[in-house]
N, C-alpha and C positions, 0 to 999 in steps of 0.2 A: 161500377165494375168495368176496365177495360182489360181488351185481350187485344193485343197487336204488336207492333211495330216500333220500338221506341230506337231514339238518337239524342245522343246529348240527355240523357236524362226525362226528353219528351217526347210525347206522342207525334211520331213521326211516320208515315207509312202509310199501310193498313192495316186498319183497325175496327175495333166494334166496341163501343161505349154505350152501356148500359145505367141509368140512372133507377135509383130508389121506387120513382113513382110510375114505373114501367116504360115509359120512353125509352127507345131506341134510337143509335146514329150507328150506319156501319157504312164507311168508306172511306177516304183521304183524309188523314192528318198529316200537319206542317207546322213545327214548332209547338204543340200543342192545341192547336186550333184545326175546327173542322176546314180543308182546303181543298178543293178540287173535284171529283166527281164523288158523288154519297147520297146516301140512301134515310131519312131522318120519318121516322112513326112516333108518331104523341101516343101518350094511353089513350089520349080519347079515342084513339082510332086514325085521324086525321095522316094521311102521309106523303111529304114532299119527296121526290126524286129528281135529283139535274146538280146544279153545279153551288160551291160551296168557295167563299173568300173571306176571311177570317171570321171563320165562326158564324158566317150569316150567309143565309140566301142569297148568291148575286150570282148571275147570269142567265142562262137556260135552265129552265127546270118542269116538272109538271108536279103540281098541289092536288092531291082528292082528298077531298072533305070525308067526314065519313058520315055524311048526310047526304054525300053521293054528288055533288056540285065537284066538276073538275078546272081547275084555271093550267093551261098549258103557255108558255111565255117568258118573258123576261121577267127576272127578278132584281133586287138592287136593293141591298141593304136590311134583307129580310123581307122588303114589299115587292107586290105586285108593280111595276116602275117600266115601261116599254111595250111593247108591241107584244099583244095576247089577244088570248080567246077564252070565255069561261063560259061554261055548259052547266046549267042549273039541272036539277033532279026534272025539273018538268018541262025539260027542252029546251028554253029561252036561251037563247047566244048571245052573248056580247062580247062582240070582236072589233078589236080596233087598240087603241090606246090607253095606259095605266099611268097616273102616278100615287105615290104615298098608297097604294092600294086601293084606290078608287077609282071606275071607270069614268072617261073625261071623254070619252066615244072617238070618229074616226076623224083624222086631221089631214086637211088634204093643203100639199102645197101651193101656192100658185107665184 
């Protein structure tokens, strides 16, 4: 189900799309793709907030888990991909550098 914004026929604007299995997106679309700043909850609970380029995770955003684990940082292509910080349920930090979603720790130049 979408309620928003259309142009040319597309989802353009904003908007709030609503899927079958409870997932939510409510923020920018552009051409029909999620674009720019938005707001995305899974059923499981899980919810990403920050920035959106064609339909996928890329730039600043902040992820909580709904296991309670938060990753605040860049994103890129739907991964964890730049400079973050992710805060587990039982304190541990790891801050420093992501790529493809896995932390590669802190990179110093010289």
């Amino acid at each position: 189900i979408y309620e928003g914004d259309f142009k040319s026929g597309k989802r353009t604007g904003k908007g709030k799309y609503t899927w079958a299995n409870g997932a939510i997106y409510d923020g920018d679309f552009k051409d029909g793709k999620r674009t720019g700043k938005g707001k995305y909850t899974w059923a499981s609970g899980d919810i990403y907030e920050g920035d959106f380029k064609s339909g996928k995770r890329t730039g600043k955003g902040k992820y909580t888990g709904a296991s309670g684990a938060i990753y605040e940082g860049d994103f890129k292509d739907g991964q964890r991909t730049g400079k973050g910080k992710l805060t587990f349920p039982n304190g541990k930090i790891q801050e420093g550098f992501f790529h493809d979603g896995s932390y590669i720790g802190i990179v110093i130049n010289m």
